[in-house]
C-alpha positions as CSV (number, residue, x, y, z in Angstrom):
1,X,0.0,0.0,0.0
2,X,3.6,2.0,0.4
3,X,3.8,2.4,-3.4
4,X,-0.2,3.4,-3.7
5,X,-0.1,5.6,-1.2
6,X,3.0,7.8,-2.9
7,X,1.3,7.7,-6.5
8,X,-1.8,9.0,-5.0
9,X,0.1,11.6,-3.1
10,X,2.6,12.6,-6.0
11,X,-0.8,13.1,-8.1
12,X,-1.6,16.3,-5.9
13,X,2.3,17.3,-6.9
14,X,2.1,20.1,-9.3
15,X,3.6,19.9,-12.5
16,X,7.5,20.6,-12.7
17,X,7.8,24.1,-14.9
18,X,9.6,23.2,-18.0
19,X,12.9,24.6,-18.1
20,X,12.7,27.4,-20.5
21,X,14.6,27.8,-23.7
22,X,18.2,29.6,-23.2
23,X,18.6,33.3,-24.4
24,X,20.6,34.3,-27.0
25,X,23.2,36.0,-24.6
26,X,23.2,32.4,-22.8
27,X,23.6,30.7,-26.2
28,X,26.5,32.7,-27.6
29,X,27.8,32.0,-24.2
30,X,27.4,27.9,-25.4
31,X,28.6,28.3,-28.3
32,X,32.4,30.1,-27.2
33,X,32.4,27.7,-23.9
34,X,32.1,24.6,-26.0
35,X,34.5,25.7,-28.9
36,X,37.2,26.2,-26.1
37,X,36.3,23.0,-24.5
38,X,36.4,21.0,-28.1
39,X,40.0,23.0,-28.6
40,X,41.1,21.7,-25.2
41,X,40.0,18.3,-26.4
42,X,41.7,18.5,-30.2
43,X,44.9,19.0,-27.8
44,X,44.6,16.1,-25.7
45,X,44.0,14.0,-28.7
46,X,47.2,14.3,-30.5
47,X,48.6,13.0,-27.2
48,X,46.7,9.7,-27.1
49,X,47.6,6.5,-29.5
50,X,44.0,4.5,-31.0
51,X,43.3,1.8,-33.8
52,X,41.0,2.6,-36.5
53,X,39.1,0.2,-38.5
54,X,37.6,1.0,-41.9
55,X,35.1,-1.0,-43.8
56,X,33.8,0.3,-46.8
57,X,31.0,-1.4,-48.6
58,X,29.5,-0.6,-52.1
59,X,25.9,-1.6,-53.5
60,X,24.4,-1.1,-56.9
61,X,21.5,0.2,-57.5
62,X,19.4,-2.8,-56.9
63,X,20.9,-3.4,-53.6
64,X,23.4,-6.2,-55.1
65,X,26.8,-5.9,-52.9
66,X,30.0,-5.2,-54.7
67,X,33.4,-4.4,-53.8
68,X,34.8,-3.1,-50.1
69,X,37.7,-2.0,-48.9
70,X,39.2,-2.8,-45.6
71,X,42.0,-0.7,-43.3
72,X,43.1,-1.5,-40.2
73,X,45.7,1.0,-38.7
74,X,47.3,2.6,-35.2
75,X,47.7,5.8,-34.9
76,X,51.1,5.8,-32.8
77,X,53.9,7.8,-31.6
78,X,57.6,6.5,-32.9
79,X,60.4,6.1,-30.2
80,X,61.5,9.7,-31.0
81,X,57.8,10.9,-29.9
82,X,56.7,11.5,-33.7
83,X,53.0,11.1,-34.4
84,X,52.5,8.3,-36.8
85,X,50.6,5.9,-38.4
86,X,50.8,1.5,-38.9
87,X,48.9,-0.5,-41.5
88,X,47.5,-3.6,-39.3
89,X,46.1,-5.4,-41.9
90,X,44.8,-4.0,-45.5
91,X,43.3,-6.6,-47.9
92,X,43.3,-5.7,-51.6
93,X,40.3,-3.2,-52.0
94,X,38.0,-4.8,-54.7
95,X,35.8,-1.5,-55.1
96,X,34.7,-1.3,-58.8
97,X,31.7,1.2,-58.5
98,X,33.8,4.1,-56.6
99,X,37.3,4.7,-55.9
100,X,38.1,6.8,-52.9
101,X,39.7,10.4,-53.5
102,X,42.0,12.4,-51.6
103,X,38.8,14.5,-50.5
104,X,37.7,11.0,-48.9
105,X,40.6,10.5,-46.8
106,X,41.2,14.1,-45.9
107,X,37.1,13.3,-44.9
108,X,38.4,10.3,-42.7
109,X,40.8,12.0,-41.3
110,X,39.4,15.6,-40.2
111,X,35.5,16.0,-41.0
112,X,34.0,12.6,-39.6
113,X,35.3,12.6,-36.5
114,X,34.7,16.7,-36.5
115,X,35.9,18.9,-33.8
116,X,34.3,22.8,-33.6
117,X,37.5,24.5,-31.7
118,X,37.8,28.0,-31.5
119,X,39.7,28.6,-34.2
120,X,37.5,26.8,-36.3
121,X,34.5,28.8,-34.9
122,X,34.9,31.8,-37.2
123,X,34.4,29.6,-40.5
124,X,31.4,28.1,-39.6
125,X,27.6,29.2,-39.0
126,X,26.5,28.2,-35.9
127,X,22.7,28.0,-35.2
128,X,20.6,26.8,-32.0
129,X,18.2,24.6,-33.1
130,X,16.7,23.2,-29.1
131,X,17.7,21.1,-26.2
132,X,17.6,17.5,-26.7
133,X,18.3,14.1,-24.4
134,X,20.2,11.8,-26.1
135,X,21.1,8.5,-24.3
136,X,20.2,10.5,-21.1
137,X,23.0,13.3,-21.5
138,X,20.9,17.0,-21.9
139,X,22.4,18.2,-24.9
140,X,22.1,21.5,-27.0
141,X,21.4,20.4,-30.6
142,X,23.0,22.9,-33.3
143,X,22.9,23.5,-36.7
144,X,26.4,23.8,-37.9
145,X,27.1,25.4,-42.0
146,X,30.6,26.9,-43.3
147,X,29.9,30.2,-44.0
148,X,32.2,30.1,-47.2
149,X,34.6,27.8,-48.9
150,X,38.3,28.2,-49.9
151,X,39.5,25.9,-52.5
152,X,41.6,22.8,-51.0
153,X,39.8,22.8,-47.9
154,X,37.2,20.3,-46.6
155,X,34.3,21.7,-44.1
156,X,31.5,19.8,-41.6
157,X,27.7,20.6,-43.0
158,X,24.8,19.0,-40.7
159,X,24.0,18.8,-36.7
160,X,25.8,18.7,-33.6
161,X,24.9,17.5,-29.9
162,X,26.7,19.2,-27.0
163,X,26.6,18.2,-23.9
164,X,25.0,20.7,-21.5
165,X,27.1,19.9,-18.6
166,X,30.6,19.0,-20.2
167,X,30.1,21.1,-23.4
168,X,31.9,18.8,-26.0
169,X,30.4,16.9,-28.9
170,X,29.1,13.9,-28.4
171,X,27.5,13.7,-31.8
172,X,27.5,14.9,-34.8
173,X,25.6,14.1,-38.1
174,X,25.7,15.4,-41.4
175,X,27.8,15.0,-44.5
176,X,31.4,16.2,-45.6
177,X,31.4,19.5,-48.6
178,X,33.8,21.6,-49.9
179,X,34.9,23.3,-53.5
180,X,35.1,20.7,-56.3
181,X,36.8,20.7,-59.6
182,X,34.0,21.7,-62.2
183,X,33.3,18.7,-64.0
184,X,34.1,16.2,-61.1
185,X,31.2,13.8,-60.6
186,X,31.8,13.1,-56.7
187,X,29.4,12.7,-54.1
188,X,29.6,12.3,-50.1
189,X,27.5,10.2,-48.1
190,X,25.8,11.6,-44.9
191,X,27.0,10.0,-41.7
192,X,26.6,9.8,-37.4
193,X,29.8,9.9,-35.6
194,X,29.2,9.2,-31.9
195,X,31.8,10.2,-28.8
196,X,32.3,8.1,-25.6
197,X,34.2,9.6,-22.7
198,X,38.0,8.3,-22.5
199,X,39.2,8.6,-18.9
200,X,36.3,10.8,-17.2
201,X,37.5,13.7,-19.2
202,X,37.0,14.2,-22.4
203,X,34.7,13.0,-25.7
204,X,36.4,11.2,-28.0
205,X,35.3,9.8,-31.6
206,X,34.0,5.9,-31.3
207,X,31.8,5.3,-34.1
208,X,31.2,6.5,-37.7
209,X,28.3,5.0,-39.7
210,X,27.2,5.8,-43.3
211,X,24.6,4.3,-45.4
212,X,23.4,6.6,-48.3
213,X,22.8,6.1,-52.0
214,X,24.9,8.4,-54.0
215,X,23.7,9.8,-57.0
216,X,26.0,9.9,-59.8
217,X,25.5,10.7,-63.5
218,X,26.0,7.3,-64.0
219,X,23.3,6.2,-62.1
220,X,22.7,5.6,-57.8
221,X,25.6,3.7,-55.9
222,X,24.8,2.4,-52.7
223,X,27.4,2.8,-50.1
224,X,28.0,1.5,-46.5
225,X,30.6,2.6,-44.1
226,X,32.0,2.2,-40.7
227,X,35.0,3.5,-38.6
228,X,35.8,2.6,-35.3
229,X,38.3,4.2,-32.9
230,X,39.2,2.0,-30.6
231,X,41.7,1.5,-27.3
232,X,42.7,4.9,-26.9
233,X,45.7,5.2,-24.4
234,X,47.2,8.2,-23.7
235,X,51.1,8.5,-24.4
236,X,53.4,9.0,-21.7
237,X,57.2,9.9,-22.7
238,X,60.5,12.0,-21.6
239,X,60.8,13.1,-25.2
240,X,59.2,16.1,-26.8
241,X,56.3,14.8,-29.0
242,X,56.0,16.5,-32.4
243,X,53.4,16.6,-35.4
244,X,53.3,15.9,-38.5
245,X,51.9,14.7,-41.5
246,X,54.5,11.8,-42.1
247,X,53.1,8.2,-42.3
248,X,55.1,5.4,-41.9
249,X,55.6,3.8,-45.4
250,X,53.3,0.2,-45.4
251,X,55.0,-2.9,-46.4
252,X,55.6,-3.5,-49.9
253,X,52.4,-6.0,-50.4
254,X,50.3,-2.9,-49.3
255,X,47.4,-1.9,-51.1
256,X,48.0,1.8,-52.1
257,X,45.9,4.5,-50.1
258,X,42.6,4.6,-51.3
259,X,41.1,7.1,-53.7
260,X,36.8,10.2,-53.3
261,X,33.7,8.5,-54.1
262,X,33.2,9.4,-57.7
263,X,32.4,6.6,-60.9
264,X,35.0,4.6,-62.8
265,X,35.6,5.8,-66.2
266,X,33.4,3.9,-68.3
């Protein structure tokens, strides 16, 4: 009678006042908080080692799977504290409907996995859309745009979620853009990239998922895609670590790096 007695008294409860909507002071406010946090986090990253797995899977148009392409790699730092990266394992790609373009692995590398810092604030529009709960965290859901394009460069297009409390991303969807040779027939698929907290700090990239139907002149491609980041540890070392774009060179039986999505010549 315990339990009957508390429904029947929380019934006389009034109703809890919706929080109301933030201002657009307290928004702006969000918005340079949360860039300074995801720059705090962009730092912390380049100091921590993680695998990534990619599997890429292409359809035609009636749903009949084709070729993939598989890339397992670490992302490491070499005994003189050099950030760097290892090919684990990379089967022959067999992808006959799209190659992948630089555009694509610049995309892997920097848009998927997007951070909003704030020195990355400036090119980007930046609209509050409303609060949201996703998996229980109180987030503030944005619309995120580049406000123009420079040639070379890729930019983020879609939605983020920010945690209220910690104010970093911990989701972003949307697809990759950016200026395109005239005459290029290549298209992006949208994707969800989801963030788990790495040692009670910060969000870090776990998950990217695709799985669009590009339209091509050519005709629709289907195309499936997942990246995971996975066993982040954070390096510890007496040397000075430095950045860069090197690579380590893979072994000779290596496929080579992959190519955007855009039709074979026919």
């Amino acid at each position: 009678m315990r339990i009957l007695a508390l429904a029947l008294m929380a019934s006389y409860l009034p109703l809890a006042a919706a929080k109301p909507e933030p201002t657009k002071e307290e928004i702006e406010k969000v918005i340079t908080n949360f860039a300074a946090k995801e720059a705090e986090f962009a730092k912390a990253r380049e100091t921590y080692t993680y695998r990534q797995t990619i599997k890429i899977q292409e359809f035609e148009g009636g749903g009949q799977a084709r070729g993939r392409f598989d890339l397992v790699s670490d992302i490491i730092f070499s005994p003189e504290g050099k950030r760097t990266e290892r090919i684990v394992r990379a089967p022959s790609p067999s992808l006959v409907l799209v190659s992948l373009s630089p555009e694509d692995e610049q995309d892997l590398r920097s848009v998927q996995p997007f951070v909003l810092t704030t020195k990355d604030l400036p090119k980007y529009q930046v609209d509050y859309l409303s609060k949201e709960k996703l998996d229980e965290i109180d987030c503030y859901v944005f619309a995120v745009k580049p406000k123009k394009m420079e040639s070379g460069q890729r930019y983020f297009q879609g939605q983020v979620w920010v945690d209220d409390q910690d104010l970093q991303i911990v989701k972003s969807f949307g697809r990759a853009t950016g200026i395109l040779k005239k005459g290029n027939d290549q298209r992006f698929p949208k994707f969800e990239t989801w963030r788990a907290q790495v040692d009670g700090k910060y969000w870090f990239p776990v998950l990217t998922k695709a799985d669009d139907t590009l339209q091509f002149a050519s005709g629709p491609v289907g195309l499936k895609m997942q990246v995971k980041y996975e066993d982040y540890k954070q390096f510890r070392s007496t040397t000075t670590i430095t950045f860069g774009d090197a690579v380590e060179t893979p072994p000779a039986n290596t496929p080579p790096a992959p190519k955007p999505a855009k039709p074979p010549k026919r």
